[in-house]
KOLMITI-897492 format. One record per residue (C-alpha): z, y, x negated. Coordinates in steps of 0.5 Angstrom, whole numbers, padded with zeros to 4 digits, always signed. Example, Ala and Ser with C-alpha at 12.3 -4.5 7.8 and 13.67 -1.06 7.14 Angstrom:
BEGIN
+0016-0009-0025/+0014-0002-0027/
//
This chain:
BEGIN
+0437-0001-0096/+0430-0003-0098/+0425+0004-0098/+0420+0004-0092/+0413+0004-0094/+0411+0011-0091/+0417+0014-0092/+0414+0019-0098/+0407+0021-0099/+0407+0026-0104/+0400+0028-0103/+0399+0028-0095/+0391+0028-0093/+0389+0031-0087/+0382+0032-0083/+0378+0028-0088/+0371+0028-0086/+0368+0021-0084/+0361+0020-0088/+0358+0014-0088/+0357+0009-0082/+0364+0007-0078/+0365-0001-0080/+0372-0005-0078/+0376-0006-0083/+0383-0011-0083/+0388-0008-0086/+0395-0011-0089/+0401-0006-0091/+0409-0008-0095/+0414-0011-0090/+0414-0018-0088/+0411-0019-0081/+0417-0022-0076/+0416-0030-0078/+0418-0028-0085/+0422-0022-0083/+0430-0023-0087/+0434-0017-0086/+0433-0011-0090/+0430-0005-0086/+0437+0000-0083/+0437-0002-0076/+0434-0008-0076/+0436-0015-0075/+0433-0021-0078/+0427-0025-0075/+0424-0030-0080/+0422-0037-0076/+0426-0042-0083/+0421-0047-0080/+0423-0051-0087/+0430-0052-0084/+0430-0053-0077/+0423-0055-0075/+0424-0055-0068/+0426-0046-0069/+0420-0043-0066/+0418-0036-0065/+0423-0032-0060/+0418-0027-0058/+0423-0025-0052/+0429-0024-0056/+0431-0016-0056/+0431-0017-0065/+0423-0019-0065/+0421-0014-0059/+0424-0008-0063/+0423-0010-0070/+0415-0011-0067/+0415-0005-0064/+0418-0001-0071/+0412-0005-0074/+0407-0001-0070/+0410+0004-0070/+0409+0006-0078/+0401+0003-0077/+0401+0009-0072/+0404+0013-0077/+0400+0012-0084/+0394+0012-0080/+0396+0020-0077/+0399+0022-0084/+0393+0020-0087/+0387+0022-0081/+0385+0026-0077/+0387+0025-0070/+0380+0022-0067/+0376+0021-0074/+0379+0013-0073/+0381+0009-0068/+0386+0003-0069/+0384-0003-0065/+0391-0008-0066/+0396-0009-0069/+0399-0015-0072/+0405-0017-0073/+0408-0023-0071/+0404-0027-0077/+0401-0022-0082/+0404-0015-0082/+0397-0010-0081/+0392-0008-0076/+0385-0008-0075/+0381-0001-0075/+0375+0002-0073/+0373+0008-0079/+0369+0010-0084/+0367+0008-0091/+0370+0014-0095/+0376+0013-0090/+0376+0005-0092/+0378+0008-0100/+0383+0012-0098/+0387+0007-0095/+0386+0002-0100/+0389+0007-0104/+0395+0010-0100/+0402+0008-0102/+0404+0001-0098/+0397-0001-0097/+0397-0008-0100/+0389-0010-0097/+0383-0007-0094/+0377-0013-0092/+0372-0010-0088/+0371-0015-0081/+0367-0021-0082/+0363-0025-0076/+0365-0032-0074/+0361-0038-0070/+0362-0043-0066/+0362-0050-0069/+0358-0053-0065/+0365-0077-0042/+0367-0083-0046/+0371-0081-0052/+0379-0084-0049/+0376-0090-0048/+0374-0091-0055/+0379-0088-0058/+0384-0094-0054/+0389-0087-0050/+0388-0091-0043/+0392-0097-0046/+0395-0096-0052/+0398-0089-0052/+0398-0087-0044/+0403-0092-0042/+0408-0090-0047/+0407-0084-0044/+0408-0085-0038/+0401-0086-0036/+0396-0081-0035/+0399-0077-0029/+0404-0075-0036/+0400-0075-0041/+0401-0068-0045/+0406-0066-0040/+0409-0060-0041/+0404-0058-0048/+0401-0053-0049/+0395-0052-0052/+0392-0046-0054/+0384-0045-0055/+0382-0039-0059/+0374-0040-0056/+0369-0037-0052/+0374-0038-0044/+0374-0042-0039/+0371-0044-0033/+0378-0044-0029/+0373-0047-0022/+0372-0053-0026/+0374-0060-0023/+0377-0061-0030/+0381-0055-0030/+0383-0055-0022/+0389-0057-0018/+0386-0061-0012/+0390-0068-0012/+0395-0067-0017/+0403-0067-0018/+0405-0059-0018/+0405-0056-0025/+0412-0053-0026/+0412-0047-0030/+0413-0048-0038/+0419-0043-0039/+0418-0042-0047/+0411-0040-0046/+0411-0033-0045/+0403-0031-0044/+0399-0027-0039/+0395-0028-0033/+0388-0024-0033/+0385-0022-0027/+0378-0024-0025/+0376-0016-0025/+0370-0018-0019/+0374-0023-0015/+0381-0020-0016/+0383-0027-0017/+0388-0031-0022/+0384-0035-0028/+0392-0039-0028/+0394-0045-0024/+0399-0048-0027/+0393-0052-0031/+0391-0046-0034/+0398-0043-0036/+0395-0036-0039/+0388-0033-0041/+0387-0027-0044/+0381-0025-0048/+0380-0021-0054/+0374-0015-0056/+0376-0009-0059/+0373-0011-0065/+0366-0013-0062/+0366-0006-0058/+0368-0003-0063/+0362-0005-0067/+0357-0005-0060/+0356-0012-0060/+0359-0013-0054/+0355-0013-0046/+0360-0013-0042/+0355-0015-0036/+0353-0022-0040/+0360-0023-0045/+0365-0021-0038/+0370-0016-0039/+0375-0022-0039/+0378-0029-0041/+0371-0033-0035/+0367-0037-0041/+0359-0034-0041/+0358-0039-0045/+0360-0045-0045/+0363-0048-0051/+0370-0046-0049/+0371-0050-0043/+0367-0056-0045/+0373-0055-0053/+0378-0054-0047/+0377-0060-0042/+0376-0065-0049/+0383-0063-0051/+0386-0063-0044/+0381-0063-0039/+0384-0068-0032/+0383-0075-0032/+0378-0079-0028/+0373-0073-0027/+0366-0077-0025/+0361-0074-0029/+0354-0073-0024/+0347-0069-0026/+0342-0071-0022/+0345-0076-0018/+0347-0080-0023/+0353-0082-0025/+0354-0083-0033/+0362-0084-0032/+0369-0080-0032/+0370-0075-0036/+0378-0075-0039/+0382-0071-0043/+0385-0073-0050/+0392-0070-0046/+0391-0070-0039/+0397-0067-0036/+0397-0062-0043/+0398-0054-0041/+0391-0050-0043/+0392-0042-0045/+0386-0039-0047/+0385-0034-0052/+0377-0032-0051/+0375-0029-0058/+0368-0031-0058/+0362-0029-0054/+0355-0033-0052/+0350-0027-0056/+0354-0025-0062/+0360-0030-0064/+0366-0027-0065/+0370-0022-0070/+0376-0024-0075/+0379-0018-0072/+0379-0021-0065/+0379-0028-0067/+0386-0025-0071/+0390-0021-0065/+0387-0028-0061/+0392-0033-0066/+0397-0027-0066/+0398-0027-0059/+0398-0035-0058/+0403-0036-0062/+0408-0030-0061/+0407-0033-0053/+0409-0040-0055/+0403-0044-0056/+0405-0051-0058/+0398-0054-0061/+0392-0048-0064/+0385-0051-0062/+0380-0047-0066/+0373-0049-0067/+0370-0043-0069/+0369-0043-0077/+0366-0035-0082/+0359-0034-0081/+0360-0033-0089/+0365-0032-0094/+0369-0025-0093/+0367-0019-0097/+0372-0017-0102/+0376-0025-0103/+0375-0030-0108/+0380-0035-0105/+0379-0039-0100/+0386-0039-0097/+0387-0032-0097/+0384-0029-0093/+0387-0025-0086/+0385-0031-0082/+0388-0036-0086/+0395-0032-0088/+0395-0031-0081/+0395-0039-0079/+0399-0040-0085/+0404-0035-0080/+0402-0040-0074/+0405-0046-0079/+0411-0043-0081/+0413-0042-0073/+0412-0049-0072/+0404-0049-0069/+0400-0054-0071/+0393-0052-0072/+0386-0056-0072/+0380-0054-0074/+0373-0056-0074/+0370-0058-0081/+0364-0053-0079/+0357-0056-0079/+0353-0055-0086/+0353-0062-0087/+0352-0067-0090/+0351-0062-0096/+0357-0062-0101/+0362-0057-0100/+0360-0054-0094/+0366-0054-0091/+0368-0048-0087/+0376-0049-0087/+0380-0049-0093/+0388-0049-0092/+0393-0055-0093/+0397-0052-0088/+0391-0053-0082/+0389-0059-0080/+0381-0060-0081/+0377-0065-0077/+0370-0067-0079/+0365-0071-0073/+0364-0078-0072/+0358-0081-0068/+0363-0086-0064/+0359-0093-0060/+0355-0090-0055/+0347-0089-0057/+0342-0087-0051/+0335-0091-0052/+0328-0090-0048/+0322-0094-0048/+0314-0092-0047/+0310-0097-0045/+0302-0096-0046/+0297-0099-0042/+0295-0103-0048/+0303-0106-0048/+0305-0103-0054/+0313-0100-0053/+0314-0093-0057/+0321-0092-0057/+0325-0085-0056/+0330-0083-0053/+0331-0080-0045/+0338-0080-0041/+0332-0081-0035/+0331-0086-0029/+0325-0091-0030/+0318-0089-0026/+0317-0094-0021/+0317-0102-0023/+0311-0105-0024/+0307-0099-0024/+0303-0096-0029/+0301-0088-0029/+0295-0084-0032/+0297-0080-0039/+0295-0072-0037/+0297-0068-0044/+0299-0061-0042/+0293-0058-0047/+0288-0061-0043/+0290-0058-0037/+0291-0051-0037/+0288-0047-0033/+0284-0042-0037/+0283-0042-0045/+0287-0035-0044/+0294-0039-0043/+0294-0041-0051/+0298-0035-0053/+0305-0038-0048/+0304-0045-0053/+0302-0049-0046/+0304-0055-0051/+0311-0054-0050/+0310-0054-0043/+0315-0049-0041/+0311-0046-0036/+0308-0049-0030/+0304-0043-0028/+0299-0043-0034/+0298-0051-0033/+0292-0055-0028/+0297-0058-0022/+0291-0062-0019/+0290-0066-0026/+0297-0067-0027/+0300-0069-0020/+0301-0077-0019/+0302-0077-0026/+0305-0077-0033/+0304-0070-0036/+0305-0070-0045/+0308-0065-0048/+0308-0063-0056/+0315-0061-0059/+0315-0055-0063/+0319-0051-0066/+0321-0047-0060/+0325-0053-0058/+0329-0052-0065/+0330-0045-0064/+0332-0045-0056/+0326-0041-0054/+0324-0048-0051/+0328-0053-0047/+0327-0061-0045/+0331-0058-0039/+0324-0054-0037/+0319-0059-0039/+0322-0063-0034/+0322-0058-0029/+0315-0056-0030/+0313-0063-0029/+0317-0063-0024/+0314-0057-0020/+0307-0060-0023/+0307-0066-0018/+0308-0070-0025/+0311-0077-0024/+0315-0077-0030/+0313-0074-0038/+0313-0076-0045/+0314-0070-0051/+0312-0072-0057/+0315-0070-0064/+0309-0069-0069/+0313-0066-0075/+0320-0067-0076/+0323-0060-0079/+0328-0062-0085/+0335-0062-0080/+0332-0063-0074/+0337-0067-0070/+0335-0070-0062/+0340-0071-0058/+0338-0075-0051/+0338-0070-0045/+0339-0071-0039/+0333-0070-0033/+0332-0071-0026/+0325-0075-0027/+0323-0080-0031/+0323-0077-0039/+0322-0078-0046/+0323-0076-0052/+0319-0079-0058/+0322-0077-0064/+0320-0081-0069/+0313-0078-0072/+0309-0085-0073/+0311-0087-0067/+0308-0081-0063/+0301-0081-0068/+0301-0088-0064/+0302-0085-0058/+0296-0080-0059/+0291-0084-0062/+0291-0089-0056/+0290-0082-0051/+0284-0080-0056/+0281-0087-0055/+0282-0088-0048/+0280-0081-0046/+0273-0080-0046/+0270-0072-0047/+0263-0070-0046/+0260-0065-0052/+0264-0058-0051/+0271-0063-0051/+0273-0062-0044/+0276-0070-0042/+0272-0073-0037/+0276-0078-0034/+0284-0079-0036/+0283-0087-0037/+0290-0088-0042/+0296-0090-0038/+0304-0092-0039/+0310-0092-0036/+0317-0090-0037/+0323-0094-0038/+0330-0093-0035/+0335-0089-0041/+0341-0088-0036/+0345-0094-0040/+0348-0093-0047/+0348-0098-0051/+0355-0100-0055/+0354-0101-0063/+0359-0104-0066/+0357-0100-0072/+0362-0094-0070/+0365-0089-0073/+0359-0087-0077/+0360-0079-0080/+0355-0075-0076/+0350-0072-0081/+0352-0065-0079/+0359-0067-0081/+0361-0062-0087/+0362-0065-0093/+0368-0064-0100/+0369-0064-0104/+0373-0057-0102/+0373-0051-0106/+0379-0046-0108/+0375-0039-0109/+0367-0037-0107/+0364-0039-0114/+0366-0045-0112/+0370-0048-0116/+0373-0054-0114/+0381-0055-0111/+0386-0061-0112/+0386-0062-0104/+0383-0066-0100/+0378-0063-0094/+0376-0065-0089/+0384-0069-0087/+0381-0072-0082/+0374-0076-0077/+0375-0076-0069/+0369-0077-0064/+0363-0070-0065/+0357-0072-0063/+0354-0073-0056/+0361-0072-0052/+0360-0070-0044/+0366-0065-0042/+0366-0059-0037/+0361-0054-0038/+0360-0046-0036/+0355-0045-0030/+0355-0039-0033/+0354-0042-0040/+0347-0041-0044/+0349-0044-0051/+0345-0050-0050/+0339-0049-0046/+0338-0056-0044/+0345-0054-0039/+0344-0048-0036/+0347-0048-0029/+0350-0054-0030/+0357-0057-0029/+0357-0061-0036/+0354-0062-0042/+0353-0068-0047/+0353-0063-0054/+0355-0065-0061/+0359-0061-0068/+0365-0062-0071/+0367-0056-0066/+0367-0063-0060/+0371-0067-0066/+0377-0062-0067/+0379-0060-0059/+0380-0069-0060/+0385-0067-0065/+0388-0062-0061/+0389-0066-0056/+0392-0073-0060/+0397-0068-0064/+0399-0066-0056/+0401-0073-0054/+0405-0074-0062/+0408-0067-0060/+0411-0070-0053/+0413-0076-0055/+0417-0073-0063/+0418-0065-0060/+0421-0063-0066/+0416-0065-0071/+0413-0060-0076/+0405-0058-0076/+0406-0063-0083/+0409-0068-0079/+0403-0069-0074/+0398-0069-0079/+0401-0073-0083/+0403-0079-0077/+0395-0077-0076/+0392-0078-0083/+0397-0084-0086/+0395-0089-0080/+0387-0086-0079/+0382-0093-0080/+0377-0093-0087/+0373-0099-0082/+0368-0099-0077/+0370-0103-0070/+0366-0110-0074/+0371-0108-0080/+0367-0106-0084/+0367-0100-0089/+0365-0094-0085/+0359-0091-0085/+0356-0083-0087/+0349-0080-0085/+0345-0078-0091/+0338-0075-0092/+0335-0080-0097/+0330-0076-0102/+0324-0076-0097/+0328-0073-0091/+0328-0079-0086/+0336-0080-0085/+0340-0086-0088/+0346-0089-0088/+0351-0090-0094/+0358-0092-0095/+0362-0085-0093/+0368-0083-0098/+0374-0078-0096/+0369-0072-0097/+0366-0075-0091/+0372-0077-0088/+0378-0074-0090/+0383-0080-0089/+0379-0084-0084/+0377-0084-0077/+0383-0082-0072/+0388-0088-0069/+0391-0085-0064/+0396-0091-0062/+0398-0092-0070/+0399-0085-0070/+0405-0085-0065/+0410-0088-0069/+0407-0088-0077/+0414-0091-0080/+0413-0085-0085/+0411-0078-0085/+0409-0073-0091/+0412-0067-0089/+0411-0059-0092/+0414-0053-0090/+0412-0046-0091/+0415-0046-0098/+0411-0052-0100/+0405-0049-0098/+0406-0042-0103/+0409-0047-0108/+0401-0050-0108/+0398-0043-0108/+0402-0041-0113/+0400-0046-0118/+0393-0047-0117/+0389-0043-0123/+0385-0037-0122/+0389-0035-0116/+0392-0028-0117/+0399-0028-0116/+0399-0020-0112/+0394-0022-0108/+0398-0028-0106/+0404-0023-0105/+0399-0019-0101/+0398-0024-0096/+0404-0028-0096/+0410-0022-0097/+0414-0027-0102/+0414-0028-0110/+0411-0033-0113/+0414-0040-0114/+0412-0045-0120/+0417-0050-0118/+0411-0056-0115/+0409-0055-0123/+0401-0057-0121/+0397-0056-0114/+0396-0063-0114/+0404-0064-0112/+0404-0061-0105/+0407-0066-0100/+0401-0068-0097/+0398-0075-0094/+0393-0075-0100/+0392-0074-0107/+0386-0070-0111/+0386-0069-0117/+0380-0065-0119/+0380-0064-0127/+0383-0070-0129/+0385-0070-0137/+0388-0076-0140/+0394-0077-0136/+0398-0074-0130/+0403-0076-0125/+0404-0074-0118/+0410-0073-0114/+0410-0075-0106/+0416-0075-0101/+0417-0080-0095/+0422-0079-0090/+0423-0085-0085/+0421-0083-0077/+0423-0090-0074/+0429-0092-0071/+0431-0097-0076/+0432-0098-0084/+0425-0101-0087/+0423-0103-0093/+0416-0101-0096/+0412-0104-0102/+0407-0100-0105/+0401-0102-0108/+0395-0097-0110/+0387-0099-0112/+0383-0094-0116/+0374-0095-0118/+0375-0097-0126/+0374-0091-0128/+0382-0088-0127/+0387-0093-0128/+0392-0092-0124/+0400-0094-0122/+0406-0093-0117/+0413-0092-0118/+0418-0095-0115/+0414-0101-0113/+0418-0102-0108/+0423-0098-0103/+0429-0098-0098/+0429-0093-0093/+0434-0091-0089/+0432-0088-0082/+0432-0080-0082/+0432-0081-0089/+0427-0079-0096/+0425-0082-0101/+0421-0080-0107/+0415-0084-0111/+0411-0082-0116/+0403-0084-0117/+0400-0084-0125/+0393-0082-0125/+0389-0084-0133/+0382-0083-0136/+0379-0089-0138/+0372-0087-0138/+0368-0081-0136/+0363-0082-0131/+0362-0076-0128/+0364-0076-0122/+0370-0077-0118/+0373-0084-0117/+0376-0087-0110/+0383-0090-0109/+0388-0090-0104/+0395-0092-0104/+0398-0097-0099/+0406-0097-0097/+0407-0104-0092/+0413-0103-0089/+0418-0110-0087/+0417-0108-0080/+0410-0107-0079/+0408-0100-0080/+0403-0099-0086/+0402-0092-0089/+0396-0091-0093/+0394-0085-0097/+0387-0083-0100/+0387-0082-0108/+0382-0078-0111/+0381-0076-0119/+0375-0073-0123/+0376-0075-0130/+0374-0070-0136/+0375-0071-0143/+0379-0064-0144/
//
């Protein structure tokens, strides 16, 4: 019998003092959790999920074994912390354990050390907070003709999928998340989760669309972050993230996108019939805690969600971990993997620096931002015919009109509205309506605009309550990483974001607005006319990687050291995506109050992941998380839609914004294809055993905490990290020579013959072996990648490895090594 971790104290502490401030600490004690639970404990059977086996076995959170031996597992968190504290000196927020086996607490500093001491106690990590990572995409990604009909068309697109998305809640009255006109939604009889209701109205937040919504604070009230009268005591989104994440994945078909009576197209899911189940564990002021965030993907997967979307990254690394893929956080997405989830995550936002990724493990999926084939363009014409480009989702003003030029500083009513910077046009109380009706008012763009205490959204509606046919907002300096996007207005608008462009601007008003001696203008003389921006225009210069996309290479601890994995995997569509949006929603000041916003971030990019994985996930339902990255990765495009190579945004050395031929740290292994995806001929797959193999031969990880995370002892069968059974190769200290193994297995019905062919940049050499195979259908097959130093450059080197299949399948893999002399 193996001895139970609260079995014995030998000394037992009671009516311990609490000294310093209470904090929230996640706590992970011996004992497997159920995915990993093999016998052991008296009375208890086995619950583990051998994922590595059976990839269909997924978590059976209704049997009676998993209840009781859950319950058990409690019931000893419950224990340790009575033995150990006075009744009333803590307070315990969760317990988890379905994939790690701890809980999260509510106690003092002092009482903090006591637990990491106690017998059982494996790790005691202090919470740390997370953020958000913050239409047209299906028609560039080809879903309605190349991946739909396979499906059935759209009307079964995901059907029967669910998707779970640990985010900020939805907007259950969204047409994207309605009913209305649909085939009925039968229930999902695997999926196990609960239905809150809306504490106001007493109504459901599920309709068969949205199968389960619940949402998760004990860790933000603990902590006193949480209002419950802005952030909602329930799954309703207060902010907008959450349903605009969700209706990218699965949001219905054909929803017409309409803001200001303009129509700018349909809006459509990536998987239109796929289930929605909300976890809201992020809030619109504060973000979110781990400890939510945690007992969110615990509940999401004890409940049987199929696909895990999170676009939600750490505001920082954890406090007391110096390995990027052991954490709470991660330990419990590995638990996820293992019963049978797949998990895309946003790449986070730090770019386009190196290694400012925020998601780190092999067993997640990590989606970097593509700008896709839409650009919005506006045009100012001057009355002395120069045409000063910028950007304005607006109408025109009226033909063959032109209209007087009125800068909001020569307007304001008195000098003592200076202090509310009247310039940014916020508030039209503080501006003279008599000069500005009937023309066109210019604003200046400050930095009020890049902090959200300023919005295009409120210029608009003060030249608009001022009478003004239309208005021009002038950006003078450009801050280091400031990004515009193209807003859309109710009147004819624009955004002038290039800095040269608005001095021609201003020194054309300057000359044609004469002033008398104390500078008051006597007549406003210059004049203008705006042109219609509605229309995109389609380049074919797309994908590019988007310059907030966070970049590789990707680290294994927080001193930065660099891993033998490739991040980002993956390149989907993250900039200016229009999806659903909250009327509660306050996270983009220029949607506040509307039914859909155009927002960009490798936030918008994983929910496409998401969504894609769901329709891999309906047409191969026994597929492991590793097989529908891999289909995902192998089949992805390096090239852009002219077929040249694609490009990445880059700041250049004065800050201006270039572009440069992008690498895997930008893209992983290329912009997704979701047609190719389908049916990828091979996959990579891994499983739970790999993905501890890797942990245990990365170098400089310490074999207890891997242990304390993962409950198993460690295996060095890879022999090095660069072994794991991924879609890549990263070789990051290369000396001298190095072979690596990768395993195939053919997912096609038939028996094919692939060649392998690999190219590398000259610094390495490199050669595969066998240069060809045979490969049964069902069937793996191993080849091996010899990877040589031939020169030091100092950098890494670029290659891929190219398998042609004799029926029509080509699997490609990037390859990248650093070589060094020693």
């Amino acid at each position: 019998m193996r001895l139970e971790f609260v079995c014995v104290f030998m000394i037992i502490l009671f009516g311990l003092a609490k000294f310093g401030k209470a904090e929230i600490y996640i706590v992970t004690v011996e004992g497997e959790p159920v995915v990993s639970y093999r016998g052991g404990v008296d009375g208890f059977e086995a619950t583990a999920v051998e994922s590595d086996d059976d990839d269909d076995h997924k978590l059976d959170s209704t049997s009676e074994v998993v209840v009781s031996y859950a319950r058990h597992l409690e019931k000893r968190h419950d224990l340790l912390l009575a033995l150990l504290f006075e009744r009333g000196s803590y307070e315990k927020l969760y317990s988890y354990r379905h994939l790690i086996n701890g809980f999260a607490v509510h106690l003092s500093p002092e009482q903090a050390e006591t637990l990491r001491h106690a017998p059982g106690v494996k790790s005691v990590q202090r919470d740390w907070k997370v953020k958000r990572l913050t239409t047209h995409t299906p028609q560039f990604l080809g879903l309605p003709t190349g991946v739909w009909p396979t499906g059935g068309g759209y009307e079964r697109a995901g059907e029967d999928i669910v998707i779970g998305f640990v985010d900020s809640g939805i907007y259950p009255h969204h047409p994207s998340f309605t009913t209305y006109n649909t085939e009925p939604y039968g229930p999902v009889s695997r999926y196990r989760g609960k239905c809150e209701v809306d504490p106001g109205t007493k109504r459901s937040f599920c309709n068969g669309k949205i199968i389960g919504a619940q949402h998760f604070a004990q860790a933000a009230i603990a902590a006193g972050a949480f209002n419950p009268s802005i952030d909602f005591d329930s799954p309703l989104d207060g902010d907008g993230h959450g349903s605009h994440t969700a209706s990218i994945a699965a949001g219905r078909n054909g929803i017409p996108v309409r803001m200001y009576g303009h129509e700018f197209g349909k809006a459509s899911g990536m998987a239109p019939r796929a289930r929605i189940a909300v976890y809201k564990a992020l809030y619109r002021l504060f973000g979110g805690f781990i400890a939510d965030v945690v007992a969110a993907i615990d509940q999401a997967v004890h409940d049987g969600v199929d696909i895990l979307s999170l676009s939600v990254g750490p505001n920082s690394p954890p406090s007391n971990t110096k390995t990027t893929f052991l954490n709470p956080f991660d330990a419990t997405l590995l638990g996820a993997v293992k019963a049978g989830v797949f998990v895309a995550q946003a790449a986070g936002n730090g770019g386009p620096f190196p290694k400012s990724l925020v998601s780190y493990s092999p067993w997640i999926a990590t989606v970097a931002a593509a700008i896709d084939d839409r650009r919005y363009k506006n045009h100012l014409i001057l009355g002395n015919g120069k045409i000063l480009a910028g950007i304005g989702l607006s109408p025109s003003t009226r033909i063959n009109q032109t209209y007087k030029l009125v800068a909001a500083n020569d307007a304001l009513l008195d000098s003592s509205v200076t202090k509310y910077s009247p310039t940014d046009c916020q508030r039209p109380e503080v501006l003279n309506k008599n000069l500005i009706k009937g023309n066109i008012l210019l604003c200046g763009y400050s930095y009020n605009f890049v902090v959200g205490s300023a919005s295009i959204k409120q210029v608009s509606e003060t030249a608009k309550a001022l009478g003004a046919v239309g208005f021009v907002l002038c950006v003078e300096n450009v801050s280091p990483g400031a990004k515009f996007d193209p807003v859309p207005v109710g009147i004819p608008g624009i955004l002038i974001t290039d800095a040269s462009k608005s001095k021609e601007l201003i020194d054309y008003y300057n000359i044609s607005t004469p002033r008398d001696w104390t500078g008051r203008v006597k007549t406003f003389t210059g004049t203008g006319k705006i042109e219609d921006g509605l229309m995109p225009i389609l380049h074919k210069s797309a994908p590019q990687v988007a310059v907030f996309s966070a970049r590789g290479p990707n680290i294994k601890d927080f001193s930065f050291q660099e891993a033998d994995l490739l991040k980002p995997d993956i390149l989907a569509p993250g900039s200016l995506i229009w999806a659903a949006w909250s009327l509660n929603g306050t996270d983009e000041p220029n949607y506040v109050g509307e039914g859909f916003a155009m927002i960009s971030g490798t936030s918008m990019a994983a929910p496409h992941i998401a969504g894609i994985a769901a329709l891999i996930k309906q047409k191969h339902p026994h597929w492991s998380p590793a097989a529908i990255k891999s289909a995902l990765m192998t089949t992805s495009t390096t090239l852009d839609r002219a077929g040249n190579p694609i490009l990445a945004q880059q700041y250049s050395e004065s800050e201006a914004m270039n572009l440069v031929r992008a690498t895997p740290f930008d893209y992983g292994s290329g912009h997704v294809n979701p047609r190719a995806a389908l049916d990828p001929g091979l996959v990579f797959d891994a499983g739970y055993e790999d993905y501890l193999g890797f942990l245990c031969t990365t170098p400089g990880i310490d074999v207890h905490e891997i242990k304390n995370y993962t409950n198993s002892p460690c295996n060095n069968s890879l022999g090095h990290p660069s072994n794991l059974n991924t879609p890549s190769i990263t070789i990051s200290h290369l000396v001298r020579t190095q072979i690596v193994t990768r395993t195939v297995t053919n997912v096609a019905d038939e028996e094919e013959t692939y060649v392998i062919t690999a190219r590398m940049q000259p610094a390495v050499a490199i050669d595969v072996n066998p240069p060809a195979m045979t490969i049964r259908a069902g069937a793996s097959r191993k080849f091996t990648v010899t990877l040589t130093v031939r020169s030091v450059t100092g950098s890494y080197s670029f290659g891929e490895v190219l398998m042609k299949g004799s029926r029509g399948h080509k699997v490609r893999i990037p390859v990248l090594a650093h070589g060094y002399s020693r």
